[in-house]
Backbone as a ProteinNet text record, in pm:
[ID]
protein_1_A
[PRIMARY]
XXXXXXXXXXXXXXXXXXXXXXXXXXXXXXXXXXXXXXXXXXXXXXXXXXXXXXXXXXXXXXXXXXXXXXXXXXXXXXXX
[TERTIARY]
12043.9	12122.5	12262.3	12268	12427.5	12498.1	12638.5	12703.8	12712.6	12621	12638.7	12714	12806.7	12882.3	12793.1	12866	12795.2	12713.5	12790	12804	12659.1	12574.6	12516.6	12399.9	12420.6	12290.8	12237.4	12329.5	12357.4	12329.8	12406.8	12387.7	12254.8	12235.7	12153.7	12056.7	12040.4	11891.3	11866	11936.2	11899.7	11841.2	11899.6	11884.7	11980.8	11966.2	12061.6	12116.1	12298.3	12413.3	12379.3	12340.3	12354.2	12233.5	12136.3	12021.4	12036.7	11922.3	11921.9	11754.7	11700.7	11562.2	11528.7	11377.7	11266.4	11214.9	11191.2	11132.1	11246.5	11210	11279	11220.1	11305.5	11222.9	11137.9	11075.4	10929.7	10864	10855.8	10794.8	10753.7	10850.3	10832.2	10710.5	10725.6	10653.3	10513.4	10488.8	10379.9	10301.7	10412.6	10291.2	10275.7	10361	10308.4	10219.1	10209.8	10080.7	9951.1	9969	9859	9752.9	9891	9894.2	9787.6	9796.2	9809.1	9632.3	9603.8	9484.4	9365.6	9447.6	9329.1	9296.7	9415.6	9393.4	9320.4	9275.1	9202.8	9085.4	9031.9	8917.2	8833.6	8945.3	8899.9	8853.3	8934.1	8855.8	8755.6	8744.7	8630.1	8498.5	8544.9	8409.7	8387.7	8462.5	8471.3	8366.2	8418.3	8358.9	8174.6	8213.8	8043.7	7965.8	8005.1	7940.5	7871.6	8041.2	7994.6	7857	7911	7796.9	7660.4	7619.2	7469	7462.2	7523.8	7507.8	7443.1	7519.6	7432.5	7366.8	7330.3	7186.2	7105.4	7131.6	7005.5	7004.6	7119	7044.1	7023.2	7019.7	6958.4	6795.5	6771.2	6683.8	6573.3	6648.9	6605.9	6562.5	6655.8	6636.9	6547.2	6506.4	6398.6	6298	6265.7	6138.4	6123.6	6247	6162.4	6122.1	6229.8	6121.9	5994.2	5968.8	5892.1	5751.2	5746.7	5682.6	5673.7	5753.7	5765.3	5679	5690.5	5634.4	5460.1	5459.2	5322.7	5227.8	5340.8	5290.9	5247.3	5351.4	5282	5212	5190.1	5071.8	4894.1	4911.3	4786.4	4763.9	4882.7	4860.4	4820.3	4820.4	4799.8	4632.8	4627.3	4442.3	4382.2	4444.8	4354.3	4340.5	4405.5	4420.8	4359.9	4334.5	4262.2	4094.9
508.3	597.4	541.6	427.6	334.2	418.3	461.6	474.6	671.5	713.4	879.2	913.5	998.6	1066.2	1074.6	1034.4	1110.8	1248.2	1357.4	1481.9	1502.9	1419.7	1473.8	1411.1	1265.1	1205.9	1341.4	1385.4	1432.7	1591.9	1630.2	1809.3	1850.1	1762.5	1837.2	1783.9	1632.6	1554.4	1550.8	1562.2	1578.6	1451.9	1354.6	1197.3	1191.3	1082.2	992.4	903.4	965.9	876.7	749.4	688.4	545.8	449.8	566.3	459.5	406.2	298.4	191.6	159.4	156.1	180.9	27.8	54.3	-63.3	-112.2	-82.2	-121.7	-122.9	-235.5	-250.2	-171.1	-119.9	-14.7	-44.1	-196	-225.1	-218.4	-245.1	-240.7	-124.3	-15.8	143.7	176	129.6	204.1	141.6	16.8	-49	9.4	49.7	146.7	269.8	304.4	474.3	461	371.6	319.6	342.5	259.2	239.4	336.5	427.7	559.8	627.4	639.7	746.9	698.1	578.2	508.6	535.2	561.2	571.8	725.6	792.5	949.2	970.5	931.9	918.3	913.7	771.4	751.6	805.8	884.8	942.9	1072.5	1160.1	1296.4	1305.2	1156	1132.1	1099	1052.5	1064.8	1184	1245.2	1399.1	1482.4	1491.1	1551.9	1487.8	1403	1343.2	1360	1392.7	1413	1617.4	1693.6	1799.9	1835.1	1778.2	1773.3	1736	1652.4	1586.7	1691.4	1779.9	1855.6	2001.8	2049.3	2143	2158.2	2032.1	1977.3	2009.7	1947.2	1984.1	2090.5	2198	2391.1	2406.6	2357.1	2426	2409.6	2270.6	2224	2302.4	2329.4	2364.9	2568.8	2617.1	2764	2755.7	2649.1	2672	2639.6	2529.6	2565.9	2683.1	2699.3	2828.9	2916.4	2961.3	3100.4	3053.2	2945.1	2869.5	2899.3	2905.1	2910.2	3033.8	3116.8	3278	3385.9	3278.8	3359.4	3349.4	3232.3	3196.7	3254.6	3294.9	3326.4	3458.3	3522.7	3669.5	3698.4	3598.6	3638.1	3628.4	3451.4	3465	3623.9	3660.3	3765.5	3887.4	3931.5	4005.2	3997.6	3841.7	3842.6	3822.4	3784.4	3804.5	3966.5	4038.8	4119	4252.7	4256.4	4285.4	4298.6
3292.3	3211.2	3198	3127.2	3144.9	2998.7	3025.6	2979.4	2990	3045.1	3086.1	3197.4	3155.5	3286.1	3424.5	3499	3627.6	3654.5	3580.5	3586.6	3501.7	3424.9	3330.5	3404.9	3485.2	3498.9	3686.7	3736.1	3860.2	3865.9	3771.4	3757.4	3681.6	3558.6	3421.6	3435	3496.9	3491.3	3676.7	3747.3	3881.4	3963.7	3864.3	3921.6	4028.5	4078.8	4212.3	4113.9	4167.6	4045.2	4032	4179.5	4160.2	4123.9	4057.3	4049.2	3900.1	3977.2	3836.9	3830.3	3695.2	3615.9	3715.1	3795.3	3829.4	3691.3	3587.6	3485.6	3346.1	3275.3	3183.2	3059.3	2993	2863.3	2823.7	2740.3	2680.8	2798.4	2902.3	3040.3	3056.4	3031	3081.5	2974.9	2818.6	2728.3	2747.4	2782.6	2814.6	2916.6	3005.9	3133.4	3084.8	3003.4	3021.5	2891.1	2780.9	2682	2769.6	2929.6	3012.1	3067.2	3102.8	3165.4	3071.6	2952	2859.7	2846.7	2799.7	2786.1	2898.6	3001.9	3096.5	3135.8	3083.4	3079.5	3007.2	2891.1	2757.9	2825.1	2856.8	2876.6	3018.3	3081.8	3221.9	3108.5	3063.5	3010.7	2931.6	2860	2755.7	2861.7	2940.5	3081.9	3100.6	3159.7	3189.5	3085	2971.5	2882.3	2861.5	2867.9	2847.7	2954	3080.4	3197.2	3206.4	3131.9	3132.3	3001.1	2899.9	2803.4	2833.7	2937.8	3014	3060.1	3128.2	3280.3	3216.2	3061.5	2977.2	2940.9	2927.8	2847.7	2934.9	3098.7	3166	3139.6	3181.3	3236.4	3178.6	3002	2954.6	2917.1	2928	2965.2	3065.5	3214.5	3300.5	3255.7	3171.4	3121.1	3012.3	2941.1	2842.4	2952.9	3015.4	3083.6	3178.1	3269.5	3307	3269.6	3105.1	2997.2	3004.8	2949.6	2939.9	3043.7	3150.3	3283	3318.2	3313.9	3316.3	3199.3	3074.6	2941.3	2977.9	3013.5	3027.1	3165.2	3272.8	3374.1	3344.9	3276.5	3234.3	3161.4	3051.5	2957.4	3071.2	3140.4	3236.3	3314.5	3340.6	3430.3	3357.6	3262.5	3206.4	3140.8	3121.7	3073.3	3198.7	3309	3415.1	3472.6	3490	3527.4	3449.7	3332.3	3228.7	3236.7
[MASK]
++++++++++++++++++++++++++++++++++++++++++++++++++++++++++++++++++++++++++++++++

């Protein structure tokens, strides 16, 4: 923050007066480009994992109607 009062980098932004940036600005935008890219492709996992996972139950809720519809119809012509 070169050329800001003390008062502004200290009171309003709540930095330490005397620091000075580890990364140089194209440096900074390059990592947080990085950052941003892998947030991307972590939730696009995410999402594709929850989308499989619906598929099964639902999967798993059509066959059991499935198994249930049929159990009661047998039961009903056997029982008959």
């Amino acid at each position: 923050m070169d050329g800001e009062p003390a008062e502004v980098v200290y009171e309003i932004a709540k930095g330490f007066v005397y620091s000075s940036a580890v990364r140089c600005r194209a440096c900074r935008r390059k990592e947080r480009a990085r950052r941003d890219e892998a947030k991307r492709v972590h939730l696009e996992g995410i999402a594709r994992k929850n989308q499989a996972r619906m598929a099964r139950e639902r999967e798993i809720i059509m066959t059991s109607s499935y198994v249930w519809f049929h159990w009661a119809l047998l039961s009903a012509v056997f029982a008959s």
